[in-house]
N, CA, C and O atoms as a GROMACS GRO file, in nm:
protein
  320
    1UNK      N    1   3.031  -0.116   1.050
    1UNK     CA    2   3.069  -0.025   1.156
    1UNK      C    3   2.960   0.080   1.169
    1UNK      O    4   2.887   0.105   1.073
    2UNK      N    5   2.946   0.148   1.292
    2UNK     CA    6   2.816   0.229   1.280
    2UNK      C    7   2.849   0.326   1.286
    2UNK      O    8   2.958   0.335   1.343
    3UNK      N    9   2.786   0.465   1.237
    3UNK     CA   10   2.767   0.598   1.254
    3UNK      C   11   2.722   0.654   1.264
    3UNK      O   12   2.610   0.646   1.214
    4UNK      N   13   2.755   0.750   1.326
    4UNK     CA   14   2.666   0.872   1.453
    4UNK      C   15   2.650   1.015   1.404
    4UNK      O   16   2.735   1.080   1.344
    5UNK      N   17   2.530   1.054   1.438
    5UNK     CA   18   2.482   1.180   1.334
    5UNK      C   19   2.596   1.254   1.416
    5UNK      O   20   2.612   1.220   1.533
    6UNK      N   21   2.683   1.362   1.355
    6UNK     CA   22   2.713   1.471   1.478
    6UNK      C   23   2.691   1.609   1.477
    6UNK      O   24   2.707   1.694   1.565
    7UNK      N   25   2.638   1.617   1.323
    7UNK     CA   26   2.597   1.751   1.322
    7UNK      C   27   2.439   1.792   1.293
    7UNK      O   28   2.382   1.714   1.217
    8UNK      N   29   2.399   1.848   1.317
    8UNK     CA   30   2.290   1.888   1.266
    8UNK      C   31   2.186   1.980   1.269
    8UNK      O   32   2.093   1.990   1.350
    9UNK      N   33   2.225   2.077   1.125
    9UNK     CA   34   2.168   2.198   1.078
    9UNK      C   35   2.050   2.233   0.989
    9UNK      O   36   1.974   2.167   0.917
   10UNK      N   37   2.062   2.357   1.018
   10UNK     CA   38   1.931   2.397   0.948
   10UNK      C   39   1.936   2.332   0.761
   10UNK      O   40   1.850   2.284   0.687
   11UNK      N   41   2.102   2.366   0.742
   11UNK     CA   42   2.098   2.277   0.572
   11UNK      C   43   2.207   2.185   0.556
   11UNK      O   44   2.248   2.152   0.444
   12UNK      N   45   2.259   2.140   0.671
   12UNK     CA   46   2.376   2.054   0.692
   12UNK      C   47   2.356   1.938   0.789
   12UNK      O   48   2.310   1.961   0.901
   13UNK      N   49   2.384   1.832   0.754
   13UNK     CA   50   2.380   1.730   0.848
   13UNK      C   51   2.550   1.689   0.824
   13UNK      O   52   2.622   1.742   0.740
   14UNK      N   53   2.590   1.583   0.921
   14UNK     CA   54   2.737   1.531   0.921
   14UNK      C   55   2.717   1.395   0.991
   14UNK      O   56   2.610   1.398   1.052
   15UNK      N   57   2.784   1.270   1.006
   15UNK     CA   58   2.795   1.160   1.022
   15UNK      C   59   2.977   1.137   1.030
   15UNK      O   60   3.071   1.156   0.952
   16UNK      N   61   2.960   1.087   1.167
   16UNK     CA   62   3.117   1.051   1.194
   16UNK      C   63   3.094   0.890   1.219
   16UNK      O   64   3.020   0.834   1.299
   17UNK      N   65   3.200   0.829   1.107
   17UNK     CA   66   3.204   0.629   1.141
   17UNK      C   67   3.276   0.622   1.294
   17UNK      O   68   3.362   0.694   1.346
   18UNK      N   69   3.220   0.534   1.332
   18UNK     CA   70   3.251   0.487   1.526
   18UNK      C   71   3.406   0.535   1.550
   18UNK      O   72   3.458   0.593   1.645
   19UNK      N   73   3.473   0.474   1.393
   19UNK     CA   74   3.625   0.493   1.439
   19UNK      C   75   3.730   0.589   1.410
   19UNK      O   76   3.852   0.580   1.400
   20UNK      N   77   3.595   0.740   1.394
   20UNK     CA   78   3.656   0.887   1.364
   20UNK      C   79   3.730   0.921   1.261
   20UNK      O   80   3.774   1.035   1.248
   21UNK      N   81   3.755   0.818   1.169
   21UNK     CA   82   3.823   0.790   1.025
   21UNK      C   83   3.757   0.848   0.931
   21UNK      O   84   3.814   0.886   0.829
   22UNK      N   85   3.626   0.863   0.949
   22UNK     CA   86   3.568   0.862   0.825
   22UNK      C   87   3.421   0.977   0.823
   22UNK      O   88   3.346   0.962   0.919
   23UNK      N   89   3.392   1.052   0.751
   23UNK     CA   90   3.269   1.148   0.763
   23UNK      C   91   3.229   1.169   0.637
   23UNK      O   92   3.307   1.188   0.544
   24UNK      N   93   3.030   1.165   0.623
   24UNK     CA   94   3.005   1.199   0.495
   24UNK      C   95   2.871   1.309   0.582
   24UNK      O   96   2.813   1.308   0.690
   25UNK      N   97   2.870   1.382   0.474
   25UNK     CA   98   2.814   1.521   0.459
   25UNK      C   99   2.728   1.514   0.379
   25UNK      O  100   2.733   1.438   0.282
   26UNK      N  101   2.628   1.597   0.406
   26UNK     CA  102   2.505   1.619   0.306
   26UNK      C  103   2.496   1.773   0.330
   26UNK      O  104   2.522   1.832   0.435
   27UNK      N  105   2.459   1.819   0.232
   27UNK     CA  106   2.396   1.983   0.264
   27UNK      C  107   2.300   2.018   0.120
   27UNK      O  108   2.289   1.961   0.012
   28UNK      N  109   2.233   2.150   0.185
   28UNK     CA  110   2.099   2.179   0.022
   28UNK      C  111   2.213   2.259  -0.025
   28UNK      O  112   2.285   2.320   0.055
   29UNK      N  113   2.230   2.260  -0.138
   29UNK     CA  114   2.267   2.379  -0.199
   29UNK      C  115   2.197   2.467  -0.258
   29UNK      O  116   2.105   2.434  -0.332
   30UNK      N  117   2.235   2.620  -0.231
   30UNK     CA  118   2.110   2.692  -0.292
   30UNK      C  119   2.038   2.688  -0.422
   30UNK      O  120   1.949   2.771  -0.442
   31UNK      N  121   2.066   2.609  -0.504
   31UNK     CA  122   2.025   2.590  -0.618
   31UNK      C  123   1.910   2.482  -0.616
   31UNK      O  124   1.854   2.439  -0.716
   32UNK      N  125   1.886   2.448  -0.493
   32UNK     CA  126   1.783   2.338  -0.395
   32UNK      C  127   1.831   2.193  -0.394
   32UNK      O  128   1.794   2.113  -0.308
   33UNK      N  129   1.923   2.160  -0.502
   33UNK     CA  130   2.002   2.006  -0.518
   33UNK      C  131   2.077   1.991  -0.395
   33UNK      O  132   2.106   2.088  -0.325
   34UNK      N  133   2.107   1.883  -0.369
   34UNK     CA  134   2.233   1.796  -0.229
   34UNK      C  135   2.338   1.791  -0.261
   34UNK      O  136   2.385   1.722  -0.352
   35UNK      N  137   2.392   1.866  -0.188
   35UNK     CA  138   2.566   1.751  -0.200
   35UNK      C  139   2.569   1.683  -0.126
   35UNK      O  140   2.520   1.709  -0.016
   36UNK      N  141   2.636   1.548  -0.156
   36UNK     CA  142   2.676   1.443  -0.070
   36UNK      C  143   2.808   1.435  -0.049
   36UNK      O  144   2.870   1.479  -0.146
   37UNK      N  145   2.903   1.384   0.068
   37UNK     CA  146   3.062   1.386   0.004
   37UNK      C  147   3.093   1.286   0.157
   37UNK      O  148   3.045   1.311   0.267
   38UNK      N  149   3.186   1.170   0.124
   38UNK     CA  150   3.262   1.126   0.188
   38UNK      C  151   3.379   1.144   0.221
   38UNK      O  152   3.460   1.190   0.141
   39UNK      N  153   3.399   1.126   0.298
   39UNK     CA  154   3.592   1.168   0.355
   39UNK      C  155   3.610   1.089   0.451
   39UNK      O  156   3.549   1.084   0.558
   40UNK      N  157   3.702   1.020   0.411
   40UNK     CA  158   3.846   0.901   0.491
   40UNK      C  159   3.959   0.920   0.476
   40UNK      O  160   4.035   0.898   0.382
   41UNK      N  161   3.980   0.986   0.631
   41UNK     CA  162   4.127   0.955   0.686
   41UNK      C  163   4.239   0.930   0.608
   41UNK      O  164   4.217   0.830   0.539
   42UNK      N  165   4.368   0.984   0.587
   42UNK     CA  166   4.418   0.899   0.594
   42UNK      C  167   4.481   0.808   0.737
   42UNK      O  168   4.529   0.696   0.724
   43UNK      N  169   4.478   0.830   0.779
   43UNK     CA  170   4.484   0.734   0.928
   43UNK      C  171   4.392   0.590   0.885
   43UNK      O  172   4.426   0.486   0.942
   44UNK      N  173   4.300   0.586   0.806
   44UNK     CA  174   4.171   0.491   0.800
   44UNK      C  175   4.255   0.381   0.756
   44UNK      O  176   4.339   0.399   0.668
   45UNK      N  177   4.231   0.226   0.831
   45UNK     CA  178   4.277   0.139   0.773
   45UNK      C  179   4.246   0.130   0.589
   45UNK      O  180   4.347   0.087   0.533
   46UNK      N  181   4.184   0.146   0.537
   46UNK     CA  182   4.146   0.134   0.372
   46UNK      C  183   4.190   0.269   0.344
   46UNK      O  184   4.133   0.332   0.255
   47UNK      N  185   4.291   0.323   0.412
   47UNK     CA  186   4.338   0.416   0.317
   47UNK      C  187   4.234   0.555   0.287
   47UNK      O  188   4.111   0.548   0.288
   48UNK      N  189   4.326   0.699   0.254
   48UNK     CA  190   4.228   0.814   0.194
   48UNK      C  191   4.146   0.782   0.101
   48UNK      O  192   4.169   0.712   0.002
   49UNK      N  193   4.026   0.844   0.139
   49UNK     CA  194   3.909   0.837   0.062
   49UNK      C  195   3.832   0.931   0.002
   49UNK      O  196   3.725   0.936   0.062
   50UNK      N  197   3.835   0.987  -0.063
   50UNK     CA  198   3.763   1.110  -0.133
   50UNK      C  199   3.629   1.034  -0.261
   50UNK      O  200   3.652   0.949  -0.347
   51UNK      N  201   3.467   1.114  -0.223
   51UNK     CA  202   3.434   1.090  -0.313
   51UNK      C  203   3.313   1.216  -0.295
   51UNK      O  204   3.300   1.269  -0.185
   52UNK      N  205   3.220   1.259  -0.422
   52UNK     CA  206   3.131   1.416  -0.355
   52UNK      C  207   3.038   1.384  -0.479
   52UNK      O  208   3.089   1.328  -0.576
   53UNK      N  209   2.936   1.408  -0.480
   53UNK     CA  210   2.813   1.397  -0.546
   53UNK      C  211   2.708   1.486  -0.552
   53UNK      O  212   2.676   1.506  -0.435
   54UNK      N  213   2.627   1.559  -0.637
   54UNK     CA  214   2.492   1.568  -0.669
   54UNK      C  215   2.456   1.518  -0.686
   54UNK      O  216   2.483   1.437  -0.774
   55UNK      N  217   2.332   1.520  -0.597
   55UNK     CA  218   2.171   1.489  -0.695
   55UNK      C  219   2.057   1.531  -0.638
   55UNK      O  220   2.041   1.552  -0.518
   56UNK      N  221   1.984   1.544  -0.719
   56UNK     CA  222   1.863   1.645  -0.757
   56UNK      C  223   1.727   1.589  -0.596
   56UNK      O  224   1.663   1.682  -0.548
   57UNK      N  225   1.714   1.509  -0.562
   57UNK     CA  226   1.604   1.495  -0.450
   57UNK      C  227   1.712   1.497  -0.281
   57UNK      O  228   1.830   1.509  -0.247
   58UNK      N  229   1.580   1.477  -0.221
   58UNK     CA  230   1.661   1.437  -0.070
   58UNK      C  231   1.656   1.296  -0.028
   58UNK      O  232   1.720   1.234   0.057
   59UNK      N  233   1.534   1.251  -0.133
   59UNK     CA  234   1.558   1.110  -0.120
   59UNK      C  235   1.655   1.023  -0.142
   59UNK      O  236   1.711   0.935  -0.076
   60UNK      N  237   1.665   1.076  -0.278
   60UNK     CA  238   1.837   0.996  -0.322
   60UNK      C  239   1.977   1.076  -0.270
   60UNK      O  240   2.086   1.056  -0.324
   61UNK      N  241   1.955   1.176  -0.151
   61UNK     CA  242   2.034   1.221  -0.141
   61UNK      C  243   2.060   1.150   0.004
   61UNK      O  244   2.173   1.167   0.053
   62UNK      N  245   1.970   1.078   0.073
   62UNK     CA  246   1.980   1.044   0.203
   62UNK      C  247   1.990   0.818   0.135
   62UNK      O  248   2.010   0.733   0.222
   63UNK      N  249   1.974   0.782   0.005
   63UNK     CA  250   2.019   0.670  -0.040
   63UNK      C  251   2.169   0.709  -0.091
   63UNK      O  252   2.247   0.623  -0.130
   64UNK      N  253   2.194   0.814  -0.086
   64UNK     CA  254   2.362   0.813  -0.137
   64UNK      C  255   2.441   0.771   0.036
   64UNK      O  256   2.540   0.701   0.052
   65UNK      N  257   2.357   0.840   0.147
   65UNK     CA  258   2.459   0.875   0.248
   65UNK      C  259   2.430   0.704   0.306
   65UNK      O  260   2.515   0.645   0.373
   66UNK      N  261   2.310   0.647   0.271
   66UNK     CA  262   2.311   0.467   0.299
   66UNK      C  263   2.391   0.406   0.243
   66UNK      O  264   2.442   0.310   0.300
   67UNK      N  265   2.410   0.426   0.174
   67UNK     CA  266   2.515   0.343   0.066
   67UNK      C  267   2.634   0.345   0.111
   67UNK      O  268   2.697   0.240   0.130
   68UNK      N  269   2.685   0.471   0.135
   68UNK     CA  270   2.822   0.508   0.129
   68UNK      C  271   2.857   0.418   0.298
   68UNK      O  272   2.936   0.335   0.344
   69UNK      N  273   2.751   0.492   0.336
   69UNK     CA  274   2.805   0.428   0.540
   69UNK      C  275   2.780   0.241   0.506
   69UNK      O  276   2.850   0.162   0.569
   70UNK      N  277   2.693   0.198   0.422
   70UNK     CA  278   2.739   0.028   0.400
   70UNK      C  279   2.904   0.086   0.330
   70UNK      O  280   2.993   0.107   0.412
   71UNK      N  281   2.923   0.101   0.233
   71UNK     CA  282   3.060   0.032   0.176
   71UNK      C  283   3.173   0.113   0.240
   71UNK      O  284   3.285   0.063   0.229
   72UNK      N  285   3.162   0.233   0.306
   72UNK     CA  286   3.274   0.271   0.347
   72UNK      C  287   3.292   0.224   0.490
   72UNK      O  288   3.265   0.299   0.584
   73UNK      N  289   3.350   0.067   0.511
   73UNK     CA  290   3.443   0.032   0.596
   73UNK      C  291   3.556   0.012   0.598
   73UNK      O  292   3.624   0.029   0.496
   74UNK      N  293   3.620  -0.040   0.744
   74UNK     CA  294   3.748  -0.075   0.718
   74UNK      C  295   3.785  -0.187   0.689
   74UNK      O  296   3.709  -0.283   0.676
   75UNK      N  297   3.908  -0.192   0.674
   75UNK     CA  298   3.959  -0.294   0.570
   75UNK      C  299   3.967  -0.442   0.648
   75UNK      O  300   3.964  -0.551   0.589
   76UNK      N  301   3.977  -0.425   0.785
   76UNK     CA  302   3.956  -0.550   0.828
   76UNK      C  303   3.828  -0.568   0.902
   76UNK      O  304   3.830  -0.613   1.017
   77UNK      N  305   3.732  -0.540   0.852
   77UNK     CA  306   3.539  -0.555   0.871
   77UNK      C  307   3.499  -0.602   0.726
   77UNK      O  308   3.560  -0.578   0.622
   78UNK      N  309   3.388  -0.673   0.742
   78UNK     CA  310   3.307  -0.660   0.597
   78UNK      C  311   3.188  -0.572   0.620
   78UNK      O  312   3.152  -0.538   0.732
   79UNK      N  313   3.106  -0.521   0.464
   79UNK     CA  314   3.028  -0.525   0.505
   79UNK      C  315   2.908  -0.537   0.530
   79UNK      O  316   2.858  -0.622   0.457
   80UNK      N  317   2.825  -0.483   0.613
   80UNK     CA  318   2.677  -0.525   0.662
   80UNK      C  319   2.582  -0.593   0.592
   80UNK      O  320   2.472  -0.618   0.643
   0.00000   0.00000   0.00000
């Protein structure tokens, strides 16, 4: 399923999945590390989803938000 940047800040970006179920977040924290964090619906066919992460680059902080948009689909999609 695809997703669409919708926010985007000076230290925040946001990503909404096509079917408004689902959003993961990145931001710097002042300590200069990323948070990463997913959030699904509960409305989302696969059910509430909570998951939030550090880590230390922006590289692996923009391979956390790839990852997550592959495996966080719905339950009747596979995926990509």
């Amino acid at each position: 399923m695809n997703w669409e940047q919708t926010i985007t800040e000076d230290e925040l970006e946001e990503w909404t999945r096509a079917d408004g179920n689902a959003t993961i977040r990145l931001r710097r924290r002042t300590d200069g590390r990323f948070a990463v964090r997913l959030d699904q619906l509960y409305q989302a066919d696969e059910g509430r989803g909570y998951a939030y992460e550090i880590v230390e680059t922006r590289p692996a902080a923009d391979e956390l938000v790839d990852d997550w948009q592959t495996e966080a689909v719905p339950a009747n999609e596979t995926p990509e």
